[in-house]
N, C-alpha and C positions, 0 to 999 in steps of 0.2 A: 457362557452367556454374558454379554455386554451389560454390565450394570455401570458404570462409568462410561458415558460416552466420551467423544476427542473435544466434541463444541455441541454446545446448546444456548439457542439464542436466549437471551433475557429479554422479559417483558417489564416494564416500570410499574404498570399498572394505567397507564393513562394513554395509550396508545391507541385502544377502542373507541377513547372518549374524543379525539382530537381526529381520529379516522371517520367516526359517525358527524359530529362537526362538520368535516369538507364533504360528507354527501350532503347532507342536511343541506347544506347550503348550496347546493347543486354547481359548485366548482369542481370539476375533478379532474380536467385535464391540465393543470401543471399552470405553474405562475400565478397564483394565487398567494392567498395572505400569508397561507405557510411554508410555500417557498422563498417566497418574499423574506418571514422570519425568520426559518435558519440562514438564508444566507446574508442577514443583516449581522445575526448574531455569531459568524464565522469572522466577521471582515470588524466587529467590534473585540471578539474575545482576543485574536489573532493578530490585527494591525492589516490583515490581507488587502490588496487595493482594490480588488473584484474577482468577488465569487458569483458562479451559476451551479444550480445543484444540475446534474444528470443521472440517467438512468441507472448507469453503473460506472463501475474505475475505469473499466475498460471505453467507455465511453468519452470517458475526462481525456485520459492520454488519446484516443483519436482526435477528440479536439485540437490538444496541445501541437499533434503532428501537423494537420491544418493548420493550424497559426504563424507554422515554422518556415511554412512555403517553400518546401523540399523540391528541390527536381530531380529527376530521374538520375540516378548514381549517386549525389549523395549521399555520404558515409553519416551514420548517427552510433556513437559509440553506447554499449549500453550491457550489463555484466550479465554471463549468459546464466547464472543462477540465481534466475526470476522466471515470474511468470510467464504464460507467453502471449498475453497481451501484450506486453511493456514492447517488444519485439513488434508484433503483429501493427500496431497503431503504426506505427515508423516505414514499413515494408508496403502498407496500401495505399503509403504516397509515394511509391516507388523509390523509395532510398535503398540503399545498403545499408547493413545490420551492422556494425562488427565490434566483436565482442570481445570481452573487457575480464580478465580474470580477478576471482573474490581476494581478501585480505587474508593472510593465515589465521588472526585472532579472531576476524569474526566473516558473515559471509558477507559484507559489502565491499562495493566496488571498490578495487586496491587502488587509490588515486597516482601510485607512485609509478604506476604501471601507464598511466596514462601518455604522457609526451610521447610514448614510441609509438601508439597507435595515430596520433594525428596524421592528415595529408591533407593538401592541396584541396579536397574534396570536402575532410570534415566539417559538418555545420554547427550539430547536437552533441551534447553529452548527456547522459539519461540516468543521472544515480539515485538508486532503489534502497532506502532507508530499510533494509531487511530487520525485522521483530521491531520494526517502530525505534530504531535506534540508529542513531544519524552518520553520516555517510562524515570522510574529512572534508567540509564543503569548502572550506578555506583552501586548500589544497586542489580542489577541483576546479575553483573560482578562479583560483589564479595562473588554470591552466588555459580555462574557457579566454580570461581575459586577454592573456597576452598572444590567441591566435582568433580570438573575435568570435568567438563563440557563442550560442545559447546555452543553457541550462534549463533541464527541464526536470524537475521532483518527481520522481515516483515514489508518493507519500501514503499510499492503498493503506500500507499497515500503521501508518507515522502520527496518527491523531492525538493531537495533545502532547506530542514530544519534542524534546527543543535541543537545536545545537546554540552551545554557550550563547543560553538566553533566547536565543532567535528561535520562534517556531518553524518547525520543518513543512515543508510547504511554503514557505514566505521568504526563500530564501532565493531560489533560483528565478528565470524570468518568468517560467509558468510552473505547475504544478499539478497534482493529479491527487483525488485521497477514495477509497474505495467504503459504503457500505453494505456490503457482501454481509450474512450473518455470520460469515466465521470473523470478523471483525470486530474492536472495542464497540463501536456502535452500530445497531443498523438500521436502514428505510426499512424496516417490514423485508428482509430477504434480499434486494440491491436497490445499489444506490452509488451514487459517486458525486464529487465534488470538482470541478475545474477550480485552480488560481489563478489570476493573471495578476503580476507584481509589476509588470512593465506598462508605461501610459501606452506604448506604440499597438498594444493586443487587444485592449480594449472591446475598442469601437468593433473591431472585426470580432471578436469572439462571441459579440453580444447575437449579432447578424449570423452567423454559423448555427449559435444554439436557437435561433429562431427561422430554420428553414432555409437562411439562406433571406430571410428577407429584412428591409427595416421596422419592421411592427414595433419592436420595442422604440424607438423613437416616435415613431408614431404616437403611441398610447403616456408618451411624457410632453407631447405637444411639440416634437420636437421639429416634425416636418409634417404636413398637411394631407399627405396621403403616404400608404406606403406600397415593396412593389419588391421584385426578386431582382438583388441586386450583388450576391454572392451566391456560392459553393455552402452549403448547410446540410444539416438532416435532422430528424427527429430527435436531437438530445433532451430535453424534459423531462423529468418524472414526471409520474400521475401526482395531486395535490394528494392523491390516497398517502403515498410512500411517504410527501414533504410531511404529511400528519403524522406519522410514527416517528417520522425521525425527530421530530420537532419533541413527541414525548421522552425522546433516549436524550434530547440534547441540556432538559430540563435539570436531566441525571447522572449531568455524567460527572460530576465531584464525587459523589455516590459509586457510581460503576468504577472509576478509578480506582477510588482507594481499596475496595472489593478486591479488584483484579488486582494489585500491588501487593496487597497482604499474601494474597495466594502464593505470587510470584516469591513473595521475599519466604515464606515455608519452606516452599522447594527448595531454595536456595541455602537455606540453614539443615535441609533436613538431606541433601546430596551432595554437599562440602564434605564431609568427611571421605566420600567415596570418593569424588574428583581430586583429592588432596594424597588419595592413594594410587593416584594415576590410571583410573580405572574407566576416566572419559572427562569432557570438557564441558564448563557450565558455559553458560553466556556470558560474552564478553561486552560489558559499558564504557567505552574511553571515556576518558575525563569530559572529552567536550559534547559527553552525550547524556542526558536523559532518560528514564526506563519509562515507558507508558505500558508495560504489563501485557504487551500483546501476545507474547507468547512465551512458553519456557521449552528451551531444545536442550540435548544434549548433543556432544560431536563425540564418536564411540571413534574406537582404533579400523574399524574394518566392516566389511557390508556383512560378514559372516556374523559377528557380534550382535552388527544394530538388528539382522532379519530374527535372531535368538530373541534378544532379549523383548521384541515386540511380539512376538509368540509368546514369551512364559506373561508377560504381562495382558494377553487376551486371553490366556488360561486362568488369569485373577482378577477375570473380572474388567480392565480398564482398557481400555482402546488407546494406544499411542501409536503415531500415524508417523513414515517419512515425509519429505516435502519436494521439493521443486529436482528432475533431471535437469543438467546440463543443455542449455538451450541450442551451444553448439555441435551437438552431437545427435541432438533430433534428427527423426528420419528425413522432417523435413528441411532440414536446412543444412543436416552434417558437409552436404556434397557445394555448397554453397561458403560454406566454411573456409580460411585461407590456411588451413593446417594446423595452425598453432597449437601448442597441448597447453591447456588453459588448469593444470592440476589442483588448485586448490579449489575450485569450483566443481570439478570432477571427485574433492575429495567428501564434500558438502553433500553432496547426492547420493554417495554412498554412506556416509558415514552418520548425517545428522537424524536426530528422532526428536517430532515435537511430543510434551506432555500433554496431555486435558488442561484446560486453563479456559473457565468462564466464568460469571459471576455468578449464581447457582453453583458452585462447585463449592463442597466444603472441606473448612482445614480437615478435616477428620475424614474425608475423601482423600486428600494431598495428601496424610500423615502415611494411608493405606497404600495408595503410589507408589512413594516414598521408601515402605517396606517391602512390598510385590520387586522393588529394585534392590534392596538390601539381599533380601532371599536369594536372588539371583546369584548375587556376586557370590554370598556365602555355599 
């Protein structure tokens, strides 16, 4: 029996009070005061140039693709172990996917790898800050720049983490951040956040997330009527979702440091074992940050990682693998130009995330921590 779950969302306490709020007040389809306020409070804590909250992550990044004004063939490079949104946004503006193999020390996109995939065709680069810990963006940057590239964040896991100094999200031209509950924060179950860092995105992302029309101008007096004048869709949260997230965002000094402590546990209490070469903790470059999103292990082999997630559902704790191989999907394998993309193939078999949420306690961790000791022993 599961008595440790993988994730359990956190409630603040003030999430009902701020949820009955936007009924009470009979706002509840989206753009109201409390979207309003977290995304004032995103583009203050952050430096960001313009934020829109949406539905979900997956939402953010379909925006981003719209933005990018892809035409059909279109190459968007983007490392095939992630999700499969990250992919999907990019693909139903008819681009080509093609994909980008991980780093050996951790699973983000290897930038070093990059130059060999550019062509004639490439427009997008799409690096995925995997466990919230940052991509070499310097390194990507200055591969984007010198063949005129975008850059677009997938920042789903990346909240509150920074490459030297700079917040992740606020670095490329646009950005994506996800709140899913398995997330540091959440809207009430999803939620997503668009960035736009570039003046040129603006005006059009504003019109995308509003239908496709100019209402928002509109309603700042900006023009005298408004009227369907782009490609849009329904991205808005409900003012319900802005209301909860709005209670996570009051807390999140609170939920960090929670989640850090836990993280830094594990990490003092699975060094001895990782130091015996018995599997690999997470790796933080220097030019990264930890926001505690998650704690994995990278084990020698699939045989190993499917054991040791068995004897630890036998005591009790749920630790879960993560993301296959996106180039190897049924659907896209045949789509694929061959490449053997190995360290990302070694990720899928090999990595296990821990339980790591804010309700989880050291003396939870400590218990983990041992259910993996017993193992080895």
């Amino acid at each position: 029996m599961i008595q440790i779950p993988f994730n359990k969302p956190h409630l603040t306490g003030k999430e009902a009070h701020y949820m009955y709020e936007a009924v009470y007040e009979c706002k509840l389809s989206g753009n109201g005061k409390f979207t309003k306020r977290c995304q004032q409070w995103f583009q203050e804590r952050y430096g960001f140039r313009k934020t829109l909250l949406t539905s979900s992550g997956t939402d953010a990044l379909e925006m981003c693709a719209m933005l990018c004004e892809l035409q059909p063939g279109d190459e968007v490079i983007i490392p095939s172990y992630t999700f499969v949104s990250t992919a999907l946004a990019f693909l139903r503006e008819g681009a080509k996917v093609v994909f980008a193999d991980s780093m050996k020390r951790n699973p983000n996109l290897d930038a070093e790898t990059l130059e060999a995939l550019i062509t004639p065709r490439t427009r997008v680069i799409v690096p995925v800050h995997y466990a919230g810990v940052a991509c070499d963006m310097d390194a990507i940057l200055a591969v984007a720049n010198r063949h005129g590239l975008l850059v677009v964040e997938d920042a789903a896991q990346a909240i509150d983490s920074y490459y030297k100094s700079r917040p992740l999200g606020g670095i490329g031209h646009l950005a994506a951040f996800s709140f899913h509950e398995t997330k540091n924060i959440t809207a009430g179950g999803e939620g997503g956040l668009l960035v736009v860092n570039d003046e040129r995105f603006v005006r059009r992302a504003e019109i995308l997330w509003e239908k496709g029309t100019n209402r928002a101008e509109f309603f700042r007096g900006e023009v005298n009527k408004y009227g369907w004048v782009d490609m849009g869709s329904s991205f808005l949260p409900s003012e319900v979702n802005a209301a909860f997230l709005w209670a996570q965002l009051e807390n999140i000094e609170d939920i960090q440091a929670k989640r850090k402590a836990l993280w830094q546990r594990y990490w003092e209490q699975l060094r001895p074992l990782a130091d015996k070469g018995f599997f690999s903790l997470p790796d933080i470059p220097e030019y990264a940050t930890n926001n505690a999103h998650m704690f994995y292990l990278v084990l020698p082999d699939l045989e190993t990682r499917t054991a040791l997630i068995a004897h630890l559902r036998e005591q009790g704790a749920q630790a879960v693998f993560h993301y296959l191989s996106l180039h190897s999907s049924p659907y896209y394998h045949s789509r694929h130009d061959g490449r053997a993309l190995p360290e990302c193939d070694r990720y899928a078999d090999c990595l296990v995330r821990l339980p790591l949420y804010y309700d989880l306690s050291i003396e939870q961790v400590d218990s983990i921590c041992e259910s993996i000791s017993t193992y080895y022993r």
